[in-house]
C-alpha positions in Angstrom: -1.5 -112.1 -104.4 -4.7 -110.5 -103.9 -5.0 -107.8 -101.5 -8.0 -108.1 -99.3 -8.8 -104.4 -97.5 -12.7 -104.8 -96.3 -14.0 -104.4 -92.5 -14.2 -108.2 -92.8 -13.7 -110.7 -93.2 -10.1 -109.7 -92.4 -6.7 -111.3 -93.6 -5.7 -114.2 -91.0 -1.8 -114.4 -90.6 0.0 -117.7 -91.8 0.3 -119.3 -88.1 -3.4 -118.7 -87.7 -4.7 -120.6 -91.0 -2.5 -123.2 -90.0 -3.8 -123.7 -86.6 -7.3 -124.7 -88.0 -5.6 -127.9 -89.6 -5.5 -129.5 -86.6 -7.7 -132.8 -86.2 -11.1 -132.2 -84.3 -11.2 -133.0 -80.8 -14.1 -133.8 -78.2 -15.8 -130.9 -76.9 -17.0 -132.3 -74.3 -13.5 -133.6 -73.4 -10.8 -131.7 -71.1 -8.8 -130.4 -74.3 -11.2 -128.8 -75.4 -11.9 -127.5 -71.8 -8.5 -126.4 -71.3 -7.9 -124.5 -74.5 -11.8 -122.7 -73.9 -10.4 -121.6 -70.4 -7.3 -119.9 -71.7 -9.0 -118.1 -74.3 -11.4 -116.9 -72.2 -8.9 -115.6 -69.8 -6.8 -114.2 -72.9 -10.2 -112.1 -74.2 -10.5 -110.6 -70.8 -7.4 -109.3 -70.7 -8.1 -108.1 -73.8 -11.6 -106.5 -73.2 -10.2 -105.0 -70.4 -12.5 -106.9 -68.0 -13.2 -108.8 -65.0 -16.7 -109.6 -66.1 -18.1 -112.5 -67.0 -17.2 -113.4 -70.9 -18.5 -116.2 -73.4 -17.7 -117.7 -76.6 -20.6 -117.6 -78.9 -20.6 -119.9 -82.3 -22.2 -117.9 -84.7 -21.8 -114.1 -86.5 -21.6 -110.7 -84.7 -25.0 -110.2 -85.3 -25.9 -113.0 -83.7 -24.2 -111.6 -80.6 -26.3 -108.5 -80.8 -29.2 -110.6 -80.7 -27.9 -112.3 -77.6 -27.3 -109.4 -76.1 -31.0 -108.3 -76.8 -32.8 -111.1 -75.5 -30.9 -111.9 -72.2 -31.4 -108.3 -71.2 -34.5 -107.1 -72.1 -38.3 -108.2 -72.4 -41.0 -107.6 -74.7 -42.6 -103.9 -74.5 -39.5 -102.6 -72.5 -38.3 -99.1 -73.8 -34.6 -98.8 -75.5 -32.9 -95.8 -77.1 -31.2 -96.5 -80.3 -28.3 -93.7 -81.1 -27.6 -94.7 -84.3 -24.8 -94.0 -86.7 -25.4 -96.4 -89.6 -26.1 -99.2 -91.2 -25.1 -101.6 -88.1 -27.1 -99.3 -85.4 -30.3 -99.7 -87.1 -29.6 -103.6 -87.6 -29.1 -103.3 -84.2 -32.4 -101.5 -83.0 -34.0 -103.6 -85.7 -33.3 -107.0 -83.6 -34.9 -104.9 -80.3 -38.1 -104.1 -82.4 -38.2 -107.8 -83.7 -38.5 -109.3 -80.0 -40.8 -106.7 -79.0 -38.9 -103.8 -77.5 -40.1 -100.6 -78.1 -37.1 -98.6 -79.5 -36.7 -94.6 -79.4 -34.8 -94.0 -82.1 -31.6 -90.9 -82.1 -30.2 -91.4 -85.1 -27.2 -89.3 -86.4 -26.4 -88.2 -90.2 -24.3 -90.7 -91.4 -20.8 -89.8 -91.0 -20.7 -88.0 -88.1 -21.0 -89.3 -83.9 -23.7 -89.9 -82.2 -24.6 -86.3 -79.9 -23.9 -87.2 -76.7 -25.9 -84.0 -75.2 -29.0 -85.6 -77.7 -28.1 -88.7 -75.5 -28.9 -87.4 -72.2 -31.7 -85.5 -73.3 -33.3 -88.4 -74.2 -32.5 -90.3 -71.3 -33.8 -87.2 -69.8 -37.4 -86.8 -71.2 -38.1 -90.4 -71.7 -37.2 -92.2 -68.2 -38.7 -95.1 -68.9 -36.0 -96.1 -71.2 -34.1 -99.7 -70.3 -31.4 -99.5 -72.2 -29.4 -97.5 -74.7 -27.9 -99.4 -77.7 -24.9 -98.0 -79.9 -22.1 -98.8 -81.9 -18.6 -98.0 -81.1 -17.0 -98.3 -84.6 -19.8 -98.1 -87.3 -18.1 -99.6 -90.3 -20.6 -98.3 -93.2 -20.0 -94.8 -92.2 -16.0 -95.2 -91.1 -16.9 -93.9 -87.7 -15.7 -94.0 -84.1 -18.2 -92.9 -81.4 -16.9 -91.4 -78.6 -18.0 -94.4 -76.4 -16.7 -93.0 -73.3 -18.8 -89.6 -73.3 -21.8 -91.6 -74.0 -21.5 -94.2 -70.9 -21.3 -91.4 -68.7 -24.2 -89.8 -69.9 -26.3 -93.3 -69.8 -25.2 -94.1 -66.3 -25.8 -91.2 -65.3 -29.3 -92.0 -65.8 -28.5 -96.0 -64.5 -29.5 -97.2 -67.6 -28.2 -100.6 -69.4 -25.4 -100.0 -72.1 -25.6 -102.7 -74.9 -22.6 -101.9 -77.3 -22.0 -103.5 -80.6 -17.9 -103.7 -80.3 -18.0 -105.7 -83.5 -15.2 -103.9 -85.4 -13.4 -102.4 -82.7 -12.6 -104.4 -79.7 -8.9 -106.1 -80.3 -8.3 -102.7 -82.9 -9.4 -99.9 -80.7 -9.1 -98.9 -77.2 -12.3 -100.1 -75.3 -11.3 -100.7 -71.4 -15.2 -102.5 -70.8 -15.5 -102.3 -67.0 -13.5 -98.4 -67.0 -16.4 -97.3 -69.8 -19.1 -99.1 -67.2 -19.8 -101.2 -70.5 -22.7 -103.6 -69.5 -22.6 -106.2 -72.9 -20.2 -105.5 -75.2 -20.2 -107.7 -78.8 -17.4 -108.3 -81.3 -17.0 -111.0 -84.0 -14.1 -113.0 -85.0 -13.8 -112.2 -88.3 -12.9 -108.3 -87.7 -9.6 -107.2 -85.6 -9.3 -110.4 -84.3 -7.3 -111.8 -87.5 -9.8 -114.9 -87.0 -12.0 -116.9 -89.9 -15.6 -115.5 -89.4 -18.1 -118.2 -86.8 -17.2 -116.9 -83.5 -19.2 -113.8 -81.5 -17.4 -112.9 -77.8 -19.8 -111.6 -75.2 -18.3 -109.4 -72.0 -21.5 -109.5 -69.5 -21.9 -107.0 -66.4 -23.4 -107.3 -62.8 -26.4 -105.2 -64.0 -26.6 -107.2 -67.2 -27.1 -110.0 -65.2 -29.6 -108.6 -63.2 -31.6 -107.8 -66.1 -30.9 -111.1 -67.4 -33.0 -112.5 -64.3 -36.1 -110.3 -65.2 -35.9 -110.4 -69.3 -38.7 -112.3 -70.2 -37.7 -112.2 -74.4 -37.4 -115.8 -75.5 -34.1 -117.3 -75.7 -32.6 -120.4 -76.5 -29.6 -120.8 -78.4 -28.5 -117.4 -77.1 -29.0 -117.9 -73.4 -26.2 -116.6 -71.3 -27.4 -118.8 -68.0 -26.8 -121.8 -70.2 -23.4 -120.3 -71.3 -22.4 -119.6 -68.0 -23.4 -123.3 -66.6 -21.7 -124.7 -69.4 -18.5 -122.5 -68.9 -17.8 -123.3 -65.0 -17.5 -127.1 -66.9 -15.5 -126.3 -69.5 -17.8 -126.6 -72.3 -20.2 -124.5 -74.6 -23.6 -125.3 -74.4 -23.6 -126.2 -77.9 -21.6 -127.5 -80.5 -18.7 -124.9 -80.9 -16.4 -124.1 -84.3 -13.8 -125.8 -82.7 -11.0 -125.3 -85.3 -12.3 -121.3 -85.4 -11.2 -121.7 -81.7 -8.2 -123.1 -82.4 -7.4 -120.0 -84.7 -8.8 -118.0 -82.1 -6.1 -119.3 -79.3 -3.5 -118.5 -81.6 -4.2 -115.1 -82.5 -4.6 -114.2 -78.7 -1.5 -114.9 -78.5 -0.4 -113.0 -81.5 -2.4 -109.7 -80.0 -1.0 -110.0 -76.0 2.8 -110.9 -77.7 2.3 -107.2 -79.4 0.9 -105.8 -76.6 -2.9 -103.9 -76.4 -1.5 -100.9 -76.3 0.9 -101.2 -79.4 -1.8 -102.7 -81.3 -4.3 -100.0 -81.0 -1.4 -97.7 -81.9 -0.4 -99.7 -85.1 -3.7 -99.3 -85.8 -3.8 -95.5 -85.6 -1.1 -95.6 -87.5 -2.5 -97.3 -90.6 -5.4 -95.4 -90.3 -3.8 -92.1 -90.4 -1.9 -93.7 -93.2 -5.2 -94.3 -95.1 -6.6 -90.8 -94.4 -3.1 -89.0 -95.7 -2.6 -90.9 -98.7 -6.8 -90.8 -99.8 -6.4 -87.3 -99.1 -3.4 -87.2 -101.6 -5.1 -88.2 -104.1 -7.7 -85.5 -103.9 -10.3 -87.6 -102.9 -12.4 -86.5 -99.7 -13.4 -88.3 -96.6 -17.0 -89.4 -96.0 -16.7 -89.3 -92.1 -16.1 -86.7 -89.6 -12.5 -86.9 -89.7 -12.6 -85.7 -86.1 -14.7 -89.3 -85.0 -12.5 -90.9 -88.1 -12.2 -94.9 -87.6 -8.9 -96.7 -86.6 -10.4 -100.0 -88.1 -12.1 -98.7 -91.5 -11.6 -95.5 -94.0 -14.6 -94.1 -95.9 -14.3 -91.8 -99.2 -16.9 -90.1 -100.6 -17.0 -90.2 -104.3 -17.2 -86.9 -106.1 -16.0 -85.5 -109.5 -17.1 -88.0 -111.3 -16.1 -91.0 -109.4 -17.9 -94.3 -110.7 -17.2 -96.3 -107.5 -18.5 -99.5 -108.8 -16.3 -99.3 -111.8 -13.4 -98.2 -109.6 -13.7 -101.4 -107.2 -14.6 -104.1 -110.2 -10.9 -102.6 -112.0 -8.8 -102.9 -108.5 -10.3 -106.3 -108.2 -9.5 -107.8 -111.7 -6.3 -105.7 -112.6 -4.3 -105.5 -109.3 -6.1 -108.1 -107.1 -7.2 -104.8 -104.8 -10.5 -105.7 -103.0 -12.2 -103.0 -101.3 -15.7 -102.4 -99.8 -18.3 -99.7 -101.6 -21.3 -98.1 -99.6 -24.4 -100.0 -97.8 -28.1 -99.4 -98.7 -28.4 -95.5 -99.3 -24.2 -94.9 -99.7 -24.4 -97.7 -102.4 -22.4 -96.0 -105.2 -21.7 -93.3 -102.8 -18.6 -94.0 -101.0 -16.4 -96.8 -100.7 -14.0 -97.7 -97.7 -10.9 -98.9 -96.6 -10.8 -102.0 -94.2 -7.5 -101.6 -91.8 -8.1 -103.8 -88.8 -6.2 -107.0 -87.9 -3.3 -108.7 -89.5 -2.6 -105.6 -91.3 0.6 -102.4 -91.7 1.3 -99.0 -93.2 2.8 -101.4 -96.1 -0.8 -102.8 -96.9 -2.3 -99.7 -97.0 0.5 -98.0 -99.3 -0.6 -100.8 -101.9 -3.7 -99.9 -101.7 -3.1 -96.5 -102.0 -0.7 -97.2 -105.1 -3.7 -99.0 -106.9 -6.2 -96.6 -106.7 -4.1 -94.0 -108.1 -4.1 -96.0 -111.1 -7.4 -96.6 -111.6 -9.8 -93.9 -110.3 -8.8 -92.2 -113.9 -9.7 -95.0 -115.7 -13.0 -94.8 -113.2 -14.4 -91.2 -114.1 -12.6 -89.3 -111.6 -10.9 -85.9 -112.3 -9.1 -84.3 -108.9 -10.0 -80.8 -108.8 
């Protein structure tokens, strides 16, 4: 049985795989109308919101890109506080459609400095909108997401949030954190198949959305919206992705948010204490550690590409190594989803057999 442990795609539970078997229906029809109503309800509840919400065909990152261009419009000044990999993808889409980005960008593995935050906000009031990550999976860290939307609306400004990896995993009450757009993806906590993106969408987001002049077609929230009040998607939607989807909403409200995030906490501290057994080091902050993802630095002699290519062929282990400069650097730990302690000790019981065999030597 292979053993897949990487921020996503993300194991999908039996029930959930066998939902997608189901014979295609009309989209247009009220099935499909029905079953797109409930899970929309279902990922409010579990966004914590009474905003407005949206179903998206398409990857995460094409829900950052939505969340760009319904917002904002060409020359209009946003702060980037970057963590990683994923916040720069993120300010890249802004510079792409012609925002001009300030960037505040972090060393990798620690928060984003929410004092740096409101100083920014502070000398530059021209700014828009702040974009961040909450859970920045190439660094295995958890901004405190909270801190920061009180320092941007302190300043009124617009809080876009890439949620990606930690909305259904990690405790992110949207309209309590004054969350404008917040993003997530399918394929992460979700224990979904990757092709769906879920969009929450404030009052002021909306407002925005009336003066954002970026162009916008396959991404346009009015057309979502229009097409929602009839029961629909403006376009043609994975339809058995939303089966799956349906299912595992259930799964989630069943265990209950709150005893999900905890399981999650859980395995994570689970991850930490048995990496840390093995005299290997974390990469992040363990302070800002993520719930939904674990990275380790490699040190004394640690070959991490080695180490991953021997848990894949010999014990059916798959893991994740680094992302553009932390390639051969660090590797990590996906924990988010269908997923307990019991996964993690396997993991855990692997890689004590192999990092030997991959250079390393515990001090």
């Amino acid at each position: 049985m292979e053993h897949l442990r990487v921020p996503g795609p993300t194991p999908c539970p039996t029930d959930v795989l066998q939902s997608m078997t189901k014979q295609m229906i009309n989209h247009r029809g009220p099935e499909f109308g029905q079953i797109l109503n409930g899970i929309t309800a279902k990922l409010k509840q579990s966004f914590q919101t009474k905003n407005d919400l949206f179903l998206l065909t398409g990857s995460g990152t094409g829900g950052l890109e939505a969340a760009i261009v319904n917002t904002l419009s060409p020359g209009d000044k946003v702060l980037s506080a970057s963590i990683g990999v994923f916040g720069e993808r993120f300010a890249t889409i802004a510079e792409k459609f012609g925002a001009e980005v300030v960037p505040l960008r972090s060393e990798w593995g620690t928060a984003a400095d929410v004092d740096a935050v409101r100083q920014a906000l502070k000398t530059e009031p021209k700014i828009k909108a702040v974009l961040t990550t909450h859970n920045e999976t190439s660094t295995g860290v958890t901004n405190d997401l909270e801190a920061i939307s009180s320092a941007v609306k302190e300043f009124d400004k617009l809080l876009l949030v890439d949620a990606i990896s930690s909305l259904g995993s990690i405790n992110l009450p949207v309209d309590d954190w004054n969350v404008d757009i917040a993003i997530t993806g399918s394929q992460k906590g979700w224990m979904v198949p990757p092709g769906l993106a879920m969009v929450s969408v404030s009052q002021e987001a909306w407002q925005a959305h009336a003066n954002a002049t970026m162009p916008r077609f396959y991404w346009d929230f009015g057309k979502a919206k229009s097409y929602l009040e009839k029961g629909e998607t403006p376009w043609t939607p994975a339809i058995s992705v939303v089966f799956a989807l349906s299912v595992a909403l259930d799964m989630i409200l069943k265990e209950g948010l709150a005893n999900v995030f905890a399981r999650h906490a859980r395995v994570a501290q689970a991850a930490r204490d048995g990496i840390k057994s093995l005299g290997l080091s974390l990469f992040a902050e363990e302070s800002h550690a993520s719930n939904t993802v674990t990275a380790i630095a490699a040190s004394d002699g640690l070959d991490t590409k080695k180490m991953l290519k021997i848990l894949r062929e010999e014990h059916q282990v798959i893991l994740a190594g680094g992302q553009q400069k932390l390639d051969g650097k660090i590797f990590r730990i996906g924990h988010l989803g269908w997923v307990t302690e019991d996964d993690i000790e396997i993991v855990i019981s692997a890689l004590k057999k192999v990092l030997p065999q991959a250079g390393f030597r515990a001090r």
